[in-house]
MDTraj code that builds the backbone (N, CA, C; nanometers):
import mdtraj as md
import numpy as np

residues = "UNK UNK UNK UNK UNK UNK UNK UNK UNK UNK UNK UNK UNK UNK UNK UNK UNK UNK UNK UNK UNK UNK UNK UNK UNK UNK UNK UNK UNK UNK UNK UNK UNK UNK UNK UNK UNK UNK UNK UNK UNK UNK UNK UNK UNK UNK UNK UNK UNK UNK UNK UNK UNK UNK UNK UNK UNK UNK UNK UNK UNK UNK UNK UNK UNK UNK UNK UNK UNK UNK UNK UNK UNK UNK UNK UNK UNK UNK UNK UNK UNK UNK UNK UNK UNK UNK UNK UNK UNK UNK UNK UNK UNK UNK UNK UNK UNK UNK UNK UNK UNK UNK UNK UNK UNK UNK UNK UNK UNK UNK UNK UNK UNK UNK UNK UNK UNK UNK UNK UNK UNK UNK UNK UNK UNK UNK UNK UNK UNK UNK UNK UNK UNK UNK UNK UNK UNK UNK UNK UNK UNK UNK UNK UNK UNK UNK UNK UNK UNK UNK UNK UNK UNK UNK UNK UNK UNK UNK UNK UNK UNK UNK UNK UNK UNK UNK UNK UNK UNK UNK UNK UNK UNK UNK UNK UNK UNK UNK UNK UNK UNK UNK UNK UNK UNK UNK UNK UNK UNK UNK UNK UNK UNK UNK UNK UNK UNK UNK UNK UNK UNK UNK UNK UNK UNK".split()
xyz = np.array([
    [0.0847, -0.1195, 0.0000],
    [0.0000, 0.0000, 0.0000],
    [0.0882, 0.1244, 0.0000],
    [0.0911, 0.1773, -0.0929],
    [0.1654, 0.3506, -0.0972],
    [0.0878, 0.4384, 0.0290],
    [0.2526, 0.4955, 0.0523],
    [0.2335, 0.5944, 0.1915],
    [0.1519, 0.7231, 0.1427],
    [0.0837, 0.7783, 0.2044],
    [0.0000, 0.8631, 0.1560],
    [0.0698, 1.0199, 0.1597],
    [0.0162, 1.0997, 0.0245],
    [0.1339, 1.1759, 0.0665],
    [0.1139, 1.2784, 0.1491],
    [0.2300, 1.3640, 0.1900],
    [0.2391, 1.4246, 0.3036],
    [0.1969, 1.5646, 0.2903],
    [0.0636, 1.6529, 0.3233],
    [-0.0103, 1.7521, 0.2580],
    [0.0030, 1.8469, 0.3742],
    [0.0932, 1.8541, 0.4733],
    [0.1595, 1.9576, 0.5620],
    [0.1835, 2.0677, 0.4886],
    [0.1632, 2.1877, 0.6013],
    [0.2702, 2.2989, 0.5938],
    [0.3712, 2.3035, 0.6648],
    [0.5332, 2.3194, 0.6581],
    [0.6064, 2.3374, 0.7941],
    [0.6250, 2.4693, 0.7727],
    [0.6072, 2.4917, 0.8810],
    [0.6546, 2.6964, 0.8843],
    [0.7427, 2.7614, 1.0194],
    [0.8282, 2.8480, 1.0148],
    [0.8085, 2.9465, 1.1739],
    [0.6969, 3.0826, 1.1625],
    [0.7243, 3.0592, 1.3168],
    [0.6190, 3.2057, 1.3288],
    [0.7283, 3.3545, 1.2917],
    [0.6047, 3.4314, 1.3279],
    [0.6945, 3.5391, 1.3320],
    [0.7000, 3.5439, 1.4884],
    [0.8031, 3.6333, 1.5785],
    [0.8227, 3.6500, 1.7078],
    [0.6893, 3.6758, 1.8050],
    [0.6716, 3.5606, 1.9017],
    [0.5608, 3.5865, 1.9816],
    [0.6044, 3.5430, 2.1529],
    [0.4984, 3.5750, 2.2163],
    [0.5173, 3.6042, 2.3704],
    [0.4612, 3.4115, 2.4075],
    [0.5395, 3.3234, 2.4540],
    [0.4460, 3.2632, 2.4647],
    [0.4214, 3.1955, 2.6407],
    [0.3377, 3.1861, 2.6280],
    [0.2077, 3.1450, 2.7696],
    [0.2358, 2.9992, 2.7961],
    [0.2396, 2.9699, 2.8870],
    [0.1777, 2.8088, 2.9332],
    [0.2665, 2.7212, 2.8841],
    [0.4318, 2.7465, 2.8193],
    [0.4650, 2.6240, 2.7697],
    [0.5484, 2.4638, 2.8397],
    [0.4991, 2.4318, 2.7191],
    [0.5550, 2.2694, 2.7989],
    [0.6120, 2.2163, 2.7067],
    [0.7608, 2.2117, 2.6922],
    [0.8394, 2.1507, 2.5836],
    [0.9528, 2.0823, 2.6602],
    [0.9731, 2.0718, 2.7819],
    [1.0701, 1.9819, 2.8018],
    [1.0037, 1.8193, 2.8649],
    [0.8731, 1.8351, 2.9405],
    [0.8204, 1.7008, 2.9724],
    [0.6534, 1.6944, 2.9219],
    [0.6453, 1.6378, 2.8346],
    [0.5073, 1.5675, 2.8384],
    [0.4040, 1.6114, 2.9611],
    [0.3056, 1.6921, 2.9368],
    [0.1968, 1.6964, 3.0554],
    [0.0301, 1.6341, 3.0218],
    [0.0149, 1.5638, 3.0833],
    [-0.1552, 1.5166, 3.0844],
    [-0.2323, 1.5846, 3.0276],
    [-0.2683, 1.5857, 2.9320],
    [-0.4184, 1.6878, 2.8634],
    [-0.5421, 1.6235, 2.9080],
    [-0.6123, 1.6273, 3.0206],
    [-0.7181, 1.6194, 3.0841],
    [-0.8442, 1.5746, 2.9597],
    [-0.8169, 1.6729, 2.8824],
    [-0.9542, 1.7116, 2.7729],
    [-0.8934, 1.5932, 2.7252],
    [-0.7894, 1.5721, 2.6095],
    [-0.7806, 1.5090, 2.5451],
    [-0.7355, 1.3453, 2.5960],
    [-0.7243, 1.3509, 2.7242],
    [-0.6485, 1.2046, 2.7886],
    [-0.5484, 1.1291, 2.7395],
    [-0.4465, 1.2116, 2.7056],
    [-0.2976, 1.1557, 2.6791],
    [-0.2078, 1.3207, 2.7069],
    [-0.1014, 1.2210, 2.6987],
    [0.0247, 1.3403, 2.7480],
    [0.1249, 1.3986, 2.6011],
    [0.1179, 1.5619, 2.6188],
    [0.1167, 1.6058, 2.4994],
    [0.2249, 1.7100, 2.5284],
    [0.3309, 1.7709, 2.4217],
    [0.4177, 1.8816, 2.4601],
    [0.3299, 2.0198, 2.3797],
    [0.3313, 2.1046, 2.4451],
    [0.1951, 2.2218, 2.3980],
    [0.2947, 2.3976, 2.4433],
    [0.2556, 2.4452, 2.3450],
    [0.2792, 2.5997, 2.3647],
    [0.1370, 2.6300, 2.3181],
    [0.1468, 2.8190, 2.3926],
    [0.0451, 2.9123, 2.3431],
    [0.1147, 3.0269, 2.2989],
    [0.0949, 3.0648, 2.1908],
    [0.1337, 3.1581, 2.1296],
    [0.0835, 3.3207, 2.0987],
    [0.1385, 3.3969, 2.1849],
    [0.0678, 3.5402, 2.1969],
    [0.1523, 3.6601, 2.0711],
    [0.0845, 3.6896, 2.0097],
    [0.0555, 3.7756, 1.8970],
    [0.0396, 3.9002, 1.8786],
    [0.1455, 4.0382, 1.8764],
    [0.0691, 4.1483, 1.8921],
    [0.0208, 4.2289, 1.7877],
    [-0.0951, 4.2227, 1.8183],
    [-0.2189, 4.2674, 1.6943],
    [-0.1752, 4.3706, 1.6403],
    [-0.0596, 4.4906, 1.6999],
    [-0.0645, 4.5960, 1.6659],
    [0.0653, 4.5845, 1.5775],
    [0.1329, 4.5047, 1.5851],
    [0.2574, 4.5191, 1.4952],
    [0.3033, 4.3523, 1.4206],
    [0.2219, 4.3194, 1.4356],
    [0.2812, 4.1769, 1.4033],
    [0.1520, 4.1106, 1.2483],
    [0.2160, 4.0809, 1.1389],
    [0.1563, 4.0657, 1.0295],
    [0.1062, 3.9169, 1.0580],
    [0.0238, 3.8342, 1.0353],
    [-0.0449, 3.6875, 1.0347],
    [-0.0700, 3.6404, 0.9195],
    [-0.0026, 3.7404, 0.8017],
    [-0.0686, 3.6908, 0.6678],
    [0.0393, 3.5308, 0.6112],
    [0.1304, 3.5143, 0.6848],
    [0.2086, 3.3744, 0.6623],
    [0.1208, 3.2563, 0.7063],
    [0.0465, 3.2641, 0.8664],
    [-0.0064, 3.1917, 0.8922],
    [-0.1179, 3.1381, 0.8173],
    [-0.2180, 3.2362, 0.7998],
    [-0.2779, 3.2538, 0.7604],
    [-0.3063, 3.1817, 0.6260],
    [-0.2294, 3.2147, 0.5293],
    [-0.1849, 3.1378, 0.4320],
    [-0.1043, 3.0331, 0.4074],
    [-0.0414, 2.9665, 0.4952],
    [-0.0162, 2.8249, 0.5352],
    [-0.1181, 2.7459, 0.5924],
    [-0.2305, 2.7873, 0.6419],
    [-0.3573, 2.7063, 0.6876],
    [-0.4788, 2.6897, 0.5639],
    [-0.4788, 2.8009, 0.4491],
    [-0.5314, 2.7743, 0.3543],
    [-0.4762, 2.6516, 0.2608],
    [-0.3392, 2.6875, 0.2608],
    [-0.2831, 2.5617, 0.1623],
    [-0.2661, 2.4775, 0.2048],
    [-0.2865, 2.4312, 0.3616],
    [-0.2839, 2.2768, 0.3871],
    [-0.4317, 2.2217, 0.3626],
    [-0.4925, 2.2974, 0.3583],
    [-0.6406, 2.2636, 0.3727],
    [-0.6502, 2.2310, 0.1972],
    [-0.5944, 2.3316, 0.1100],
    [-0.6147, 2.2491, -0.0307],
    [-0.4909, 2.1696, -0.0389],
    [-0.3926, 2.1156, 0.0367],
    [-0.3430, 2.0084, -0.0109],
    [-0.3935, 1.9145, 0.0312],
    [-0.4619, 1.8948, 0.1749],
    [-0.5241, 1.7454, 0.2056],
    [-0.6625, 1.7583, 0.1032],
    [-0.7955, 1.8853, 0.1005],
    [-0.9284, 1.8524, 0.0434],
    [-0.9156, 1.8578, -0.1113],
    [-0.8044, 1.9394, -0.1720],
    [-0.8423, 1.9616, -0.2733],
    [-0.8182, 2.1069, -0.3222],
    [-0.8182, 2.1396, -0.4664],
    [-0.7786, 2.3254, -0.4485],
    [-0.8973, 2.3993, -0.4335],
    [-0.9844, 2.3054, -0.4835],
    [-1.1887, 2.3883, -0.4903],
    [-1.2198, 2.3397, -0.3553],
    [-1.1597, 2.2941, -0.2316],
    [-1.2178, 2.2762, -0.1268],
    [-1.2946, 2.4231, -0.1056],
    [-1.3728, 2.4371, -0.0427],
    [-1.4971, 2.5080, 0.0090],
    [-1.4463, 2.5764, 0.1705],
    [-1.3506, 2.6390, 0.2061],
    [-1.3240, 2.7102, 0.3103],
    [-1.4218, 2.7306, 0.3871],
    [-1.5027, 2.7945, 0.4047],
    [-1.6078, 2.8021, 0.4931],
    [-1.6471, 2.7041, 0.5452],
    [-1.6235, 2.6005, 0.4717],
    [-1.7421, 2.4360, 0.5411],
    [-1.5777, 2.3833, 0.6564],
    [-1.4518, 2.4635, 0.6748],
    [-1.4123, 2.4066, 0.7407],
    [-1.3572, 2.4795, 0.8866],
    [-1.3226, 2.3836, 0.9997],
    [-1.2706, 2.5132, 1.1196],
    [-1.1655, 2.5670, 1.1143],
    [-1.1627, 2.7097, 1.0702],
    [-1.0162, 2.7733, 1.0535],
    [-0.9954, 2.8732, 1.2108],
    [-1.0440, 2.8472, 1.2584],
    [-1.0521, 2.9218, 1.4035],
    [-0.9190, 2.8921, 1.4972],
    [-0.8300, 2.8958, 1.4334],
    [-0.7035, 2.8805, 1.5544],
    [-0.6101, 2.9699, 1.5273],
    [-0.6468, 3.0739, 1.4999],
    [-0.6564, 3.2174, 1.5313],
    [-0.6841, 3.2965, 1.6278],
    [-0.7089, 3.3229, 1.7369],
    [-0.8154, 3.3877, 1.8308],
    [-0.7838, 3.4952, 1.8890],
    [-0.8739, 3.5980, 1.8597],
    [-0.8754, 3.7356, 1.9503],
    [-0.8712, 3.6771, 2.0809],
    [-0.7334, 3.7522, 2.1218],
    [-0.7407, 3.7520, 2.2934],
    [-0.8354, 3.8652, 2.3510],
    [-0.8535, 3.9266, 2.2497],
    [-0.9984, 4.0468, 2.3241],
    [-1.1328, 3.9869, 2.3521],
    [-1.1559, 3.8772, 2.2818],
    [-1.2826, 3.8022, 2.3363],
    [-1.2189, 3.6741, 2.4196],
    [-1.3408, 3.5893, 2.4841],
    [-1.3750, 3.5304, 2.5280],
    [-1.3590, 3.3456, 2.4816],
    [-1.3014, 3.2929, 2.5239],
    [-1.2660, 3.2051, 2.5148],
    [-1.4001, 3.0776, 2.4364],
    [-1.3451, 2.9971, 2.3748],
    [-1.5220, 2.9621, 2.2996],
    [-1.5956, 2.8761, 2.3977],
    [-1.5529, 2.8558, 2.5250],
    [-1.6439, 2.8352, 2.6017],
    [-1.6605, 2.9650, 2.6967],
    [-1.6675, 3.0340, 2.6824],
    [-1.7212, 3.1988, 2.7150],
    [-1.6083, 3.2446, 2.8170],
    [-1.4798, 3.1400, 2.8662],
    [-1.3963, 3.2055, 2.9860],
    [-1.3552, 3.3397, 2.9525],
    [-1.3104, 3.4067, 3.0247],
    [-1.2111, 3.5417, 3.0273],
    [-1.0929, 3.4591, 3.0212],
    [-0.9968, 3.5630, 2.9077],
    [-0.8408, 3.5141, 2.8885],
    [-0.7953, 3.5783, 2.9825],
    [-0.6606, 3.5107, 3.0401],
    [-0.5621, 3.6280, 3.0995],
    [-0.5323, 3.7386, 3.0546],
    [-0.5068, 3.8314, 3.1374],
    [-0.4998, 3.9717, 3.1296],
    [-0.3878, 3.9584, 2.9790],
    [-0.2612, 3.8972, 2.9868],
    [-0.1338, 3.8898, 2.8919],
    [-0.2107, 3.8944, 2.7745],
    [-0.3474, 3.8280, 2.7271],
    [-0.3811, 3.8096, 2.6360],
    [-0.4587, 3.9397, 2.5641],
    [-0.4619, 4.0048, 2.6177],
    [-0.5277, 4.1596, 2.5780],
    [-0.4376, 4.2397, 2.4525],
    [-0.4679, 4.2963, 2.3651],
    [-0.3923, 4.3064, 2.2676],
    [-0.3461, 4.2161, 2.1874],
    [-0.3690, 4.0815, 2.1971],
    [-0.3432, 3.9610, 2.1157],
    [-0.3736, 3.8858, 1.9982],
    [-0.3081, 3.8092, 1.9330],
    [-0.3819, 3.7341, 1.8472],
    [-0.3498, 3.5920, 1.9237],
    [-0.4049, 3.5035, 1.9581],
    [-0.3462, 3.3792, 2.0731],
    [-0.3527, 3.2485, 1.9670],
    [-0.3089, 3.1822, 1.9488],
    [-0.2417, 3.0996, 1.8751],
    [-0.1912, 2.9294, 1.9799],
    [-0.2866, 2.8027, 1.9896],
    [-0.1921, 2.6898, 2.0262],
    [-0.1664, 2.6182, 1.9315],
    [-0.0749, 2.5847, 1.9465],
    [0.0422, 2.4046, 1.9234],
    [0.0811, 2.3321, 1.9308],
    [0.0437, 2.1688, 1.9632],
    [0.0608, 2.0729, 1.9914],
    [0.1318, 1.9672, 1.9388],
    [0.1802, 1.8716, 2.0258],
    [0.2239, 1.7499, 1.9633],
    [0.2357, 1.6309, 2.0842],
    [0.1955, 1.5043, 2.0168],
    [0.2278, 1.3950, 2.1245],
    [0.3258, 1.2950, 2.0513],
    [0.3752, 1.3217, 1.9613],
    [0.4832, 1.2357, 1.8926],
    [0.6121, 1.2832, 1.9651],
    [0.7061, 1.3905, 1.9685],
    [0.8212, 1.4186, 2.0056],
    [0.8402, 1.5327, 2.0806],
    [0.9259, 1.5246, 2.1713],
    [0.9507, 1.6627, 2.2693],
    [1.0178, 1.7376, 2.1291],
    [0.9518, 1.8601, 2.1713],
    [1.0246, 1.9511, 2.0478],
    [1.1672, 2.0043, 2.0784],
    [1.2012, 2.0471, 1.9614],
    [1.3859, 2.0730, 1.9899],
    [1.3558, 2.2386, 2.0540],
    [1.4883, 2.2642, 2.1339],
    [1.4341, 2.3429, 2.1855],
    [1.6243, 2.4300, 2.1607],
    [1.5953, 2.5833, 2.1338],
    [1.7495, 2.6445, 2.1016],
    [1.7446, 2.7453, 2.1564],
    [1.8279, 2.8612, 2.0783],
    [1.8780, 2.9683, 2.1448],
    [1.9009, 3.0892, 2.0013],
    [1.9025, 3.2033, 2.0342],
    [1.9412, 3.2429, 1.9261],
    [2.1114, 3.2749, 1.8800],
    [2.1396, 3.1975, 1.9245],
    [2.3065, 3.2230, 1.9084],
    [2.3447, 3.0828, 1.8271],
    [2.4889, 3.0703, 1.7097],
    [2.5224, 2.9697, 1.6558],
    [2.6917, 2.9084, 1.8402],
    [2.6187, 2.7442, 1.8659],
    [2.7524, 2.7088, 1.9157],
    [2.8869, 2.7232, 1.8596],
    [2.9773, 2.7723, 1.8779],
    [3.1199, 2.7730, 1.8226],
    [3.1623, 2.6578, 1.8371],
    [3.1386, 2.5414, 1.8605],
    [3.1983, 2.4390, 1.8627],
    [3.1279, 2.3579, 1.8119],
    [3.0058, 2.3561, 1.7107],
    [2.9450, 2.2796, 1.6257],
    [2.8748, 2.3257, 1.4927],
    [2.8776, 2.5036, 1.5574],
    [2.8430, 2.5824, 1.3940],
    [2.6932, 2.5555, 1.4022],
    [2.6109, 2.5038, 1.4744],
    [2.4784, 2.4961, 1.4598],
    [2.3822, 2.6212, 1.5710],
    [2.3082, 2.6337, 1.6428],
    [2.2543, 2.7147, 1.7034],
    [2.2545, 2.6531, 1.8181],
    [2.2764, 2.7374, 1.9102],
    [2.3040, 2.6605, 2.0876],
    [2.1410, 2.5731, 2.1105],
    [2.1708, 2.4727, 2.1648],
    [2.0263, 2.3969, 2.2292],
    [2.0181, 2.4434, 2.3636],
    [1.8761, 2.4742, 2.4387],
    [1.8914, 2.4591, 2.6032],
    [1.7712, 2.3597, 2.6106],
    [1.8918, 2.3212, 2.7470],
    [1.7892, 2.2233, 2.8114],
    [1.8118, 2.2663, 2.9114],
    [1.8118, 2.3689, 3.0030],
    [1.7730, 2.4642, 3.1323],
    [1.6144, 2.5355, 3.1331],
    [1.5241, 2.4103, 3.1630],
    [1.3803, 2.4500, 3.1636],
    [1.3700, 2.5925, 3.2021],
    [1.4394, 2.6799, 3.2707],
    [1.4198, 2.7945, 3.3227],
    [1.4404, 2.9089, 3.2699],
    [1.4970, 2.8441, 3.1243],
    [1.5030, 2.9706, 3.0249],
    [1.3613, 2.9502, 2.8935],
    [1.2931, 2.8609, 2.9266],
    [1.1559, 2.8877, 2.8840],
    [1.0368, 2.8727, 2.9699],
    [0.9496, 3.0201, 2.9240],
    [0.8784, 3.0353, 3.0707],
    [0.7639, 3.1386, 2.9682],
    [0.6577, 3.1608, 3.0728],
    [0.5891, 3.2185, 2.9752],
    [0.6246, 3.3484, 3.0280],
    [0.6114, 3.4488, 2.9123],
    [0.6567, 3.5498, 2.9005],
    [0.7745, 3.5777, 2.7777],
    [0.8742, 3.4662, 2.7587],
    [0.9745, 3.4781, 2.6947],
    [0.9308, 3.5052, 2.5647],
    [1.0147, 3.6001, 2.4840],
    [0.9947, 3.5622, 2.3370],
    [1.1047, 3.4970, 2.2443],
    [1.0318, 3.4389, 2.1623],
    [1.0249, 3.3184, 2.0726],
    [0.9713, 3.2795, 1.9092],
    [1.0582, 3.2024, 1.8897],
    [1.0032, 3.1813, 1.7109],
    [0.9922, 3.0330, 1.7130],
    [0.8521, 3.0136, 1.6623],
    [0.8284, 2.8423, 1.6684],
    [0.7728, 2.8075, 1.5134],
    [0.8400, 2.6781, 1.5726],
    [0.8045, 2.5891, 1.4144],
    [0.6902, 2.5067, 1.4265],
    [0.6007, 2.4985, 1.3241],
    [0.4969, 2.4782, 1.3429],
    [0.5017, 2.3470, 1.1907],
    [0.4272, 2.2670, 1.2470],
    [0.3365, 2.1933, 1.0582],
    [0.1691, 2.2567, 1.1057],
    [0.1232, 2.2736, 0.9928],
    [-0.0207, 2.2949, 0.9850],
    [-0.0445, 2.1993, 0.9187],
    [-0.1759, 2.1409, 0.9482],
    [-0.2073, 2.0052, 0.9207],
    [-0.3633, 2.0086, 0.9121],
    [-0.4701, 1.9420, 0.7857],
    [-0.5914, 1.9681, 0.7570],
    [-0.6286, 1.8367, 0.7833],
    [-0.7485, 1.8388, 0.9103],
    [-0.7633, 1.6849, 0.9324],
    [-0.9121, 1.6707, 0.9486],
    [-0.9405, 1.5799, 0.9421],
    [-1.1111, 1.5138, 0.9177],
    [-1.1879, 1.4452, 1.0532],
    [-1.2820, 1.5367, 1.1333],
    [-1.2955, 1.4447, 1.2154],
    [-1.4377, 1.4907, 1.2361],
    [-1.5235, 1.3888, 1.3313],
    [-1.6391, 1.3252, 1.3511],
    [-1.7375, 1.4973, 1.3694],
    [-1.6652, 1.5693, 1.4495],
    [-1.6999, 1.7118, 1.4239],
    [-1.6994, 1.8297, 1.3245],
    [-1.6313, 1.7628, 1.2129],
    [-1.6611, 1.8444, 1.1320],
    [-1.4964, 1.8559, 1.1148],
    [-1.4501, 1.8526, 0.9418],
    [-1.3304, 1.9125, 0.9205],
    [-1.2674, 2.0140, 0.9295],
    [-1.1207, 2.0229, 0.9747],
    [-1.0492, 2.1921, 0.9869],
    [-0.8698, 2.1215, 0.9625],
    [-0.8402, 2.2296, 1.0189],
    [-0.6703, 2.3015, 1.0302],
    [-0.6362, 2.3154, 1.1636],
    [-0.5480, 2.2402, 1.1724],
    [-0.4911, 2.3055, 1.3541],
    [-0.3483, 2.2948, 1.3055],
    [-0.2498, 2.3234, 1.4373],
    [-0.1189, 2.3627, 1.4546],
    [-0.0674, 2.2635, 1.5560],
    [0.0059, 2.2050, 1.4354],
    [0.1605, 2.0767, 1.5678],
    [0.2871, 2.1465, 1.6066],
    [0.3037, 2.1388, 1.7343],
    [0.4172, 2.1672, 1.7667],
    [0.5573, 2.0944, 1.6904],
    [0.6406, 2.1758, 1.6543],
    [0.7843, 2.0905, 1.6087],
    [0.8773, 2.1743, 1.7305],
    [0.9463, 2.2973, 1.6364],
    [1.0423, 2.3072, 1.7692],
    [1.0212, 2.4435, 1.7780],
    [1.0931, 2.5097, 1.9179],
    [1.0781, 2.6610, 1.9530],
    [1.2151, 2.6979, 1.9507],
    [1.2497, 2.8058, 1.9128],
    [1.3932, 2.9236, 1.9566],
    [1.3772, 3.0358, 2.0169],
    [1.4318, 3.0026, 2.1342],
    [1.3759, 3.1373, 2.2101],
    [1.4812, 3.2506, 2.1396],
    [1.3956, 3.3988, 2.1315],
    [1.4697, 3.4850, 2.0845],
    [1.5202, 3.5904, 2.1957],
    [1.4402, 3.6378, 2.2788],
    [1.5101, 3.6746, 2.3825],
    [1.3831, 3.6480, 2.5351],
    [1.4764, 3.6963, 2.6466],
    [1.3971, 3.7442, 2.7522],
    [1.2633, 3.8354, 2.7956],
    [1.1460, 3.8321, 2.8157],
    [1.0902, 3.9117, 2.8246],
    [1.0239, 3.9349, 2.9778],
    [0.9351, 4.0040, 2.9951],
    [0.8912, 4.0203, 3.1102],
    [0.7619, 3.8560, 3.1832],
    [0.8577, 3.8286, 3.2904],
    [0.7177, 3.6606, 3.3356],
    [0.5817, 3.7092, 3.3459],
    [0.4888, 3.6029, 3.3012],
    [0.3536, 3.5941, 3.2861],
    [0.3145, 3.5665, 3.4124],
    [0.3689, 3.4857, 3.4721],
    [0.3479, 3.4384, 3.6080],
    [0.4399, 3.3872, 3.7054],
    [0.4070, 3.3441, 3.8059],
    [0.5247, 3.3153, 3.8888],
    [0.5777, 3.4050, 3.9722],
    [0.4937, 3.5029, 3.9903],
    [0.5366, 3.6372, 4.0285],
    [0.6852, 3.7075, 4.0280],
    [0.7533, 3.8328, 4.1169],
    [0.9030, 3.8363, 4.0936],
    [1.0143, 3.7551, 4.1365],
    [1.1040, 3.7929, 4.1122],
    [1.1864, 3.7036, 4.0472],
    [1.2487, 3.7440, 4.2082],
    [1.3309, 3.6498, 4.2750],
    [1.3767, 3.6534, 4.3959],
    [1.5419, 3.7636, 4.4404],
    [1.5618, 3.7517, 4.3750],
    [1.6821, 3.8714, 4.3656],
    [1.6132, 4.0165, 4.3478],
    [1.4974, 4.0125, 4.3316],
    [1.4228, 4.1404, 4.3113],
    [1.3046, 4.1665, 4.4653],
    [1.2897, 4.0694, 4.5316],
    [1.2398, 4.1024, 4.6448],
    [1.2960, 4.0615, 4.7965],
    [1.4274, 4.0115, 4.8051],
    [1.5099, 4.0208, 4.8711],
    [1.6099, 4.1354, 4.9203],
    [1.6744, 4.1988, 5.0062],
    [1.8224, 4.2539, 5.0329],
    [1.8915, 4.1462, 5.1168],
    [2.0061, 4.2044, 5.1316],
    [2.1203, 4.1180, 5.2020],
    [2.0480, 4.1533, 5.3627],
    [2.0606, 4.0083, 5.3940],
    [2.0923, 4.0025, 5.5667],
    [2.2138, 4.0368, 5.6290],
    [2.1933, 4.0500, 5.7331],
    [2.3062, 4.0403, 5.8056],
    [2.2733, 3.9882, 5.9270],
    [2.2008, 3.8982, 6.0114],
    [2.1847, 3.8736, 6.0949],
    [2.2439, 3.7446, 6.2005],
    [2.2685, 3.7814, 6.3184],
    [2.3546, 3.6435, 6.3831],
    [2.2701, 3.5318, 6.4339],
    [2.3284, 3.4008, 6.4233],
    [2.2458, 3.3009, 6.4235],
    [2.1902, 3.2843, 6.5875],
    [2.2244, 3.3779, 6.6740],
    [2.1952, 3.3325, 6.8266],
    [2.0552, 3.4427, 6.7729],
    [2.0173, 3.5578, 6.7396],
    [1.9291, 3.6650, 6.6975],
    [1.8233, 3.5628, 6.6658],
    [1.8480, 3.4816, 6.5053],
    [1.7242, 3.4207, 6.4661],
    [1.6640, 3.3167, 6.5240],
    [1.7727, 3.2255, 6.5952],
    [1.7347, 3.1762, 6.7118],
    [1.6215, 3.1738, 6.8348],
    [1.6566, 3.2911, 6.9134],
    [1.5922, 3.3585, 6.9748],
    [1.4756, 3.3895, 6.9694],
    [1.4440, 3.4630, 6.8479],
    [1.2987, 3.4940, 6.7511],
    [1.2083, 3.3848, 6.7443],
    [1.2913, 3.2728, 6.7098],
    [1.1991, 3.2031, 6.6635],
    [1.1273, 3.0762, 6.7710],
    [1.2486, 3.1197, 6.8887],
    [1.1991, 3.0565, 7.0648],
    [1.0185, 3.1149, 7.0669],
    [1.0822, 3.2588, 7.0609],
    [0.9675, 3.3789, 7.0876],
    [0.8331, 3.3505, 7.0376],
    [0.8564, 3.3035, 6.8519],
    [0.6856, 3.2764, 6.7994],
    [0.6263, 3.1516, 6.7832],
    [0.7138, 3.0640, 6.8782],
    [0.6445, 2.9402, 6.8701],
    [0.5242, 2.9115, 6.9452],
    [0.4314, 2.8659, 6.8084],
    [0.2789, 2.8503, 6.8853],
    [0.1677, 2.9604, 6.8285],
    [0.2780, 3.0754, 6.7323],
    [0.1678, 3.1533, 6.6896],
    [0.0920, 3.1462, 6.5543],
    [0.1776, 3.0693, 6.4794],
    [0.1449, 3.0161, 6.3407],
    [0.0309, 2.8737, 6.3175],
    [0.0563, 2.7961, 6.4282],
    [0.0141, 2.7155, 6.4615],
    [-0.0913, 2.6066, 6.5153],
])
top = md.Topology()
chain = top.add_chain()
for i, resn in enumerate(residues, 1):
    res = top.add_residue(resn, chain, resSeq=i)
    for name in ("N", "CA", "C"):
        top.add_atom(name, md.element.get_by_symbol(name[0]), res)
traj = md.Trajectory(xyz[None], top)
């Protein structure tokens, strides 16, 4: 039986903020009941063009239906104003205000994950695997396949995760500040904290 052929788009984005990601371990998708590596991709409406995407989700859709496929009869909705309401009516996070919000999935492979710098000692682009330099907030350029698939609800287009490059640092989504930022230096002697803590035992408690 001939392999069927392969009617993907692979693309990157252009630079986005992204939310919620999970690219170094597999996490449980509740909804879907298997464990999946997933980004969300934040978009700013005011400077950032979508006409790549955009047009990589049309042409996967006529490479799997056809070139006279009928657009409308399919779900192209993975796009979404972060100014509305989530399609089960939630409020987005505040981050999402000004947005175009964008997810990406995959349960085949942890995606590759880099840097924007080439290693000098392999000529390729640095990899990290220091979970702590992807976080939401960071910005980033991800690779995406768009993929036109057929299911019991009705046919569409969604977005697989492949790999992310973070491009730089940005301000955290969550997690509140960062601990070097709400700390000063102590100076205190250990008979002092000692003492103190003779004093509040029983009040926490």
């Amino acid at each position: 039986m001939a392999k069927k052929e392969f009617t993907g788009v692979n693309l990157s984005t252009p630079e986005c903020i992204l939310m919620y990601p999970v690219v170094f371990e597999a996490k449980h998708n509740e909804l879907k009941g298997k464990d999946e590596w997933s980004v969300t991709m934040l978009f700013d409406k005011a400077t950032t063009d979508m006409a790549k995407l955009k047009a990589g989700m049309i042409q996967a859709a006529k490479n799997e239906f056809g070139a006279d496929v009928d657009l409308k009869s399919l779900n192209l909705k993975r796009i979404q104003d972060g100014d509305e309401p989530t399609a089960t009516g939630k409020d987005r996070p505040a981050a999402c205000k000004g947005m175009w919000v964008v997810k990406a999935a995959t349960r085949l492979n942890a995606p590759g994950i880099c840097g924007p710098k080439l290693d000098p000692r392999t000529g390729k682009l640095e990899k990290i695997t220091d979970p702590s330099e992807i976080y939401s907030g960071v910005y980033a350029h991800v690779n995406v396949t768009i993929k036109a698939y057929k299911g019991p609800q009705g046919n569409g287009v969604t977005f697989y995760l492949d790999h992310v490059q973070k491009v730089r640092d940005g301000e955290a989504l969550s997690g509140g500040p960062k601990s070097e930022d709400v700390f000063e230096a102590l100076d205190l002697e250990t008979e002092e904290l000692t003492t103190e803590s003779t004093e509040m035992d029983g009040l926490f408690n």
